[in-house]
C-alpha positions as CSV (number, residue, x, y, z in Angstrom):
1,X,1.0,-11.5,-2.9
2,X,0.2,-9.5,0.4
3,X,-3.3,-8.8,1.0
4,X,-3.6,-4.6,0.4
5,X,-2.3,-2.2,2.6
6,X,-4.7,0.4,3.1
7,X,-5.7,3.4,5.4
8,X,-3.6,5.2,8.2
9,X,-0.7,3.4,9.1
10,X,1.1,4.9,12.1
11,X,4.8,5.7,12.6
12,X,5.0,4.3,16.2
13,X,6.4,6.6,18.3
14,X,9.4,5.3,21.0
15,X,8.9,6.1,24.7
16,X,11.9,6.3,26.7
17,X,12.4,6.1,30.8
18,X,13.9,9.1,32.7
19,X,17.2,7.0,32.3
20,X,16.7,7.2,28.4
21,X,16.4,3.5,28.1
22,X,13.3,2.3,26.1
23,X,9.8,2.1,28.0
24,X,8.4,-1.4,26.9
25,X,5.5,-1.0,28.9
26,X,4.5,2.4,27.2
27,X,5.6,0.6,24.3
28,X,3.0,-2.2,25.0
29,X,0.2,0.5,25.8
30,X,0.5,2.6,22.9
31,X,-0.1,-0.2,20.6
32,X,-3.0,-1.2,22.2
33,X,-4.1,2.4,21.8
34,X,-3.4,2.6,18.1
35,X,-5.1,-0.3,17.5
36,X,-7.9,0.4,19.6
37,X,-8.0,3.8,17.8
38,X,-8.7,1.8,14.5
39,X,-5.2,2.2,13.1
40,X,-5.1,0.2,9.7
41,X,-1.2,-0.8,10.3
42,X,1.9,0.1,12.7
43,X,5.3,1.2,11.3
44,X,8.6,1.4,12.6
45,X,10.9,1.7,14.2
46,X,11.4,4.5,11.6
47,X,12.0,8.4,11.7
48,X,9.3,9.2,14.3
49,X,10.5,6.7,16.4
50,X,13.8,8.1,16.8
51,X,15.7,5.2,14.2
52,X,18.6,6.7,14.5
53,X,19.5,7.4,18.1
54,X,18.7,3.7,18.1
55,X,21.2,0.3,18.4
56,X,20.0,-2.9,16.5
57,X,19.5,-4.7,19.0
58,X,17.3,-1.9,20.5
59,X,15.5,-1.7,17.1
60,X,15.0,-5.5,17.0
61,X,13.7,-5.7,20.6
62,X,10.9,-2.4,19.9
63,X,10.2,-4.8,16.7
64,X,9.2,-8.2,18.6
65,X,7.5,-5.9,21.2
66,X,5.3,-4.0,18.5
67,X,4.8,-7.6,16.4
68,X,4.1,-9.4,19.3
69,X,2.0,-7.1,20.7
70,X,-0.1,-6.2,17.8
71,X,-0.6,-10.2,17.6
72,X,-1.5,-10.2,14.1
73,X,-4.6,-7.8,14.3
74,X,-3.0,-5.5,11.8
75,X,-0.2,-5.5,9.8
76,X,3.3,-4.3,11.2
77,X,5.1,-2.9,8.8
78,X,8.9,-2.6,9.9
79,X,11.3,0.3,9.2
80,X,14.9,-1.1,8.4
81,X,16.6,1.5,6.9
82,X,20.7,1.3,7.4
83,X,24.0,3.0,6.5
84,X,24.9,0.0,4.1
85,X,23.0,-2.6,2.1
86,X,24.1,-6.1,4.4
87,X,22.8,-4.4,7.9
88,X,19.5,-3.9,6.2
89,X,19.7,-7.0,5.1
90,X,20.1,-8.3,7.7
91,X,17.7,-6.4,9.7
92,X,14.8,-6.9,7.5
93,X,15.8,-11.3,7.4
94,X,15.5,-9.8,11.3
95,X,11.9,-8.3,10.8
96,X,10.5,-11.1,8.4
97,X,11.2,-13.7,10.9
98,X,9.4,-11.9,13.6
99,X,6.4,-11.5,11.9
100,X,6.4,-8.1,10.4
101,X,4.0,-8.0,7.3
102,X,6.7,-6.3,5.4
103,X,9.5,-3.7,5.6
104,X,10.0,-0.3,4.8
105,X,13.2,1.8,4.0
106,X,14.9,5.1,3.0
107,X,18.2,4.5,0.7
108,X,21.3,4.6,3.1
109,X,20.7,8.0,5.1
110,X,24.2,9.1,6.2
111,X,26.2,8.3,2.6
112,X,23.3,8.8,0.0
113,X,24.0,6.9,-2.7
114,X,23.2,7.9,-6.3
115,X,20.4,7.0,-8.2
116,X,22.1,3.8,-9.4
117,X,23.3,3.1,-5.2
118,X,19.4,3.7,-4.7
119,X,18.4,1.1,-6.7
120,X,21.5,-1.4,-6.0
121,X,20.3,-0.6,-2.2
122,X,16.6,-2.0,-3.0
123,X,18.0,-5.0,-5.1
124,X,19.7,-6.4,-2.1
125,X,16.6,-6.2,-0.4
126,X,14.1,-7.7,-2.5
127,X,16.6,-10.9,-2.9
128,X,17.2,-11.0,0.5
129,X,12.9,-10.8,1.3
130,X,9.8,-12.9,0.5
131,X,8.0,-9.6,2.0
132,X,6.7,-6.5,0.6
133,X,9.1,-3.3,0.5
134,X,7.9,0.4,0.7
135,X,10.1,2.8,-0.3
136,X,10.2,5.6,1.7
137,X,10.8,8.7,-0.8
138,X,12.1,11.5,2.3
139,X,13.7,15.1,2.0
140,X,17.2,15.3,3.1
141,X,19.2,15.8,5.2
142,X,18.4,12.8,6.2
143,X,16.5,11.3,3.1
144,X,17.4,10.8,-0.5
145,X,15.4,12.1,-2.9
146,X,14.4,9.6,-5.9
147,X,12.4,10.2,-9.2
148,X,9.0,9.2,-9.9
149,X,11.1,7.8,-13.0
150,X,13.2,5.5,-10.7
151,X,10.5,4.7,-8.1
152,X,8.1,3.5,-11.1
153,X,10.9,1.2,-12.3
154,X,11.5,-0.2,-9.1
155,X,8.4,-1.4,-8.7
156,X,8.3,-2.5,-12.5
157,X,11.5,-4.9,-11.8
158,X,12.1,-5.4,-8.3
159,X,9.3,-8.1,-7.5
160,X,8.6,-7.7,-3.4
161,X,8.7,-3.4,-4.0
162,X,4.9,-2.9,-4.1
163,X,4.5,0.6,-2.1
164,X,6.0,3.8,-1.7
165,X,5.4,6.3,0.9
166,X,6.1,9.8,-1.0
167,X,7.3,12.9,1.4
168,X,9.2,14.7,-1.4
169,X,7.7,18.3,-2.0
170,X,5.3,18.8,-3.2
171,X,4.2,15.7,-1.7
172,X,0.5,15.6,-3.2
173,X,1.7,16.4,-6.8
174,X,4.8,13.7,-6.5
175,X,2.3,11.1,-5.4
176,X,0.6,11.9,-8.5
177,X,3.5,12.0,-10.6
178,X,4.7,8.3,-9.2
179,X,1.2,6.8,-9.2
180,X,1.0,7.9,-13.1
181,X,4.6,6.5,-13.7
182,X,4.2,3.1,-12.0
183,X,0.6,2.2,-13.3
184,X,-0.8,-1.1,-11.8
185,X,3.1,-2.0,-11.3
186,X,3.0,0.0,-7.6
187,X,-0.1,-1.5,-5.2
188,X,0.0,2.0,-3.8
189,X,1.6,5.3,-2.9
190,X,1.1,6.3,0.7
191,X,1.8,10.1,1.8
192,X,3.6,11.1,5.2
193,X,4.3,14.8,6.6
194,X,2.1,14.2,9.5
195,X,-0.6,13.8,7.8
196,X,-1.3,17.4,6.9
197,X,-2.0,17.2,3.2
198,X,-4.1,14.3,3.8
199,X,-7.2,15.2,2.0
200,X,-5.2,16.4,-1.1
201,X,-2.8,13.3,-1.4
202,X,-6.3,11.4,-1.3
203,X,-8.2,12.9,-3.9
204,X,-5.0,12.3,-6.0
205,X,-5.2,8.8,-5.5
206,X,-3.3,8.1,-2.4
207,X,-4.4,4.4,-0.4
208,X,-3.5,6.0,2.7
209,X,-0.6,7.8,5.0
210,X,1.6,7.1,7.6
211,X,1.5,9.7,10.4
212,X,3.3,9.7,13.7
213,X,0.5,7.8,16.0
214,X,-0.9,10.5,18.7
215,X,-3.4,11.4,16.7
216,X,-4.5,8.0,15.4
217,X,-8.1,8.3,16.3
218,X,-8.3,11.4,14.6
219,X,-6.4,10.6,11.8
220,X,-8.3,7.2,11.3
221,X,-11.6,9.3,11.5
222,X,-10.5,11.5,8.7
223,X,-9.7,8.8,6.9
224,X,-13.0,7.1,6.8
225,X,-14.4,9.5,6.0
226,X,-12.6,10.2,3.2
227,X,-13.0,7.1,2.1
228,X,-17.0,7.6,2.4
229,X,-17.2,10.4,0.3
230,X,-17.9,12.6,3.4
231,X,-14.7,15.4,1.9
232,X,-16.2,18.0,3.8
233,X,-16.7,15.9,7.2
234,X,-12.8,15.1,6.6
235,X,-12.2,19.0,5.9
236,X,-14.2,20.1,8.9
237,X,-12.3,17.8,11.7
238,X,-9.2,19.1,9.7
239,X,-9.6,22.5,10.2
240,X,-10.1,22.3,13.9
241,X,-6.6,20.0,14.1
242,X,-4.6,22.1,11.6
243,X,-3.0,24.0,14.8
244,X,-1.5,21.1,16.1
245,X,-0.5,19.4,13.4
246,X,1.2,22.9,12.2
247,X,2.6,23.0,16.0
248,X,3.9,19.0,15.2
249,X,5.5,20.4,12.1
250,X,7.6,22.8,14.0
251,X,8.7,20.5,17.7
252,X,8.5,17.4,15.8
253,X,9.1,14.4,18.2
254,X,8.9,17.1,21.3
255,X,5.3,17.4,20.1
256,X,4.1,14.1,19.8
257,X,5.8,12.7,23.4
258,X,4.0,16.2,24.5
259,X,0.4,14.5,23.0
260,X,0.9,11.3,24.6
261,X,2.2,12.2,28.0
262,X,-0.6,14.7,27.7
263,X,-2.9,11.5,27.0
264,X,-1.8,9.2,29.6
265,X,0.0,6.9,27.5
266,X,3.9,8.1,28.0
267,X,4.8,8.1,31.6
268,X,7.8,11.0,30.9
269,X,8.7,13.2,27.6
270,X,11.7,12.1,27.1
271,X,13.5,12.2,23.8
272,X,17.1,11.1,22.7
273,X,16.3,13.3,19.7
274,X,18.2,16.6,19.7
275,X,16.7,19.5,20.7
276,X,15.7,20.4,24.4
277,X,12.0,20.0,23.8
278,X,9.0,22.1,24.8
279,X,9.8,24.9,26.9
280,X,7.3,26.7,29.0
281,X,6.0,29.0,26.6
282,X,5.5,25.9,24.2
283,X,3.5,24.4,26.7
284,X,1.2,27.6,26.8
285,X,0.1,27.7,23.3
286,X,-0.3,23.8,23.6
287,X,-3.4,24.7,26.1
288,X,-4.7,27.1,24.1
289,X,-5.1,24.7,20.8
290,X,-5.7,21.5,23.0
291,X,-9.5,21.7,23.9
292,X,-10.3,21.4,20.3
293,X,-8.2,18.4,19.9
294,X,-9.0,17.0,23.2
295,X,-13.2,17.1,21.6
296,X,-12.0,15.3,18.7
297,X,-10.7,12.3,21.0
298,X,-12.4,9.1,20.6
299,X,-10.3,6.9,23.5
């Protein structure tokens, strides 16, 4: 068994050149950055990351970047998700061989199977793995929304599904709702959404979430103090971020390429995801909320 995951583990997010192809030296930096941050795990390449403007090989090349980068000082957890059971097979045999401390995936995100397909889906990859799998519970369109009923027998009968990252709404009360139905049989239910019901997905029992990673110092510092028992330090550094992460909620990946580019790590903003990005407006009420994020900065 896998020692415990634990705490804030990041989505990576994917820089991209001018030219769209993938920036492996921002790449490089921002791990360095999360980890220097205190992240307790890196995860991707999944939804933040821009999975699915992505090729495999690209995704396999951003994976021995991130693995070999983060040289075993944290986990890396990595996100395989596929239209079809035998490419995510084959993409996690992909991952474990690298060195990825285990994988995480949605069900098949363009056909979305039943509840039956769902489970068929995680079958194939807990024969195919010696690694832990967290399901990733997500809101369509591009997710597949499972029962805490089926999630808890997953990890009651698949052997290598030990954690679940829960961003069905309500996403504190379904965390509650799965952690109830899998007892001991789930290690642990992780929440998502940016982080932004962090505090509430904790006192309900959550072992951590899995933000995008511009804010990882931030995030991190919540975190520990969470875990602490410092709920009003947490609350207070949330309520002077709760601007930008509503502003994330809106721009999405504009928003977090805004934060590093903003933070020196990203040399351009460039997104393959659609969408035009920030315009100049955008950028305005960026300024006004960023010298209370900017304080918050620990790197």
């Amino acid at each position: 068994m896998s020692d415990s995951w634990k705490g804030i583990f990041v989505i990576v997010v994917t820089p991209f050149t001018e030219s769209y192809e993938i920036d492996e030296e921002s790449l490089r930096k921002e791990i360095r950055f999360c980890i220097e941050a205190g992240a307790h795990g890196l995860v991707g390449p999944a939804n933040a990351s821009e999975f699915p403007t992505m090729s495999d090989d690209e995704r396999k090349r951003w994976l021995e970047i991130v693995v070999g980068e983060a040289a075993g000082q944290i986990p890396v957890v990595a996100a395989t998700t596929h239209g079809h059971a035998l490419p995510a097979v084959q993409l996690s045999r992909f991952a474990q061989a690298t060195g990825a401390a285990g994988i995480m995936a949605m069900p098949p995100h363009i056909m979305h199977p039943d509840a039956d397909g769902c489970y068929d889906y995680y079958k194939a990859l807990n024969a195919a793995l010696n690694i832990p799998i967290c399901i990733q519970n997500y809101p369509p369109p591009l997710g597949t929304p499972m029962s805490s009923a089926l999630l808890a027998r997953m990890c009651k009968e698949l052997e290598h599904v030990e954690y679940i990252k829960e961003e069905t709404l309500p996403e504190p009360r379904q965390i509650g709702l799965t952690i109830e139905a899998a007892g001991g049989a789930c290690r642990g239910v992780f929440g998502g959404q940016g982080g932004i019901y962090l505090i509430d997905e904790w006192r309900r029992g959550a072992v951590g979430n899995m933000p995008a990673s511009q804010l990882t110092d931030i995030q991190v510092r919540m975190w520990n103090l969470l875990e602490k028992g410092d709920e009003e330090g947490a609350r207070k550094i949330f309520n002077q971020v709760l601007p930008i992460f509503s502003f994330e909620r809106m721009h999405g990946v504009a928003a977090y390429k805004e934060i590093f580019y903003r933070r020196g790590i990203f040399k351009t903003r460039v997104a393959r995801a659609p969408g035009k990005g920030l315009d100049a407006m955008d950028r305005v009420e960026v300024d006004a909320i960023w010298p209370d994020v900017e304080s918050l900065f620990s790197l």
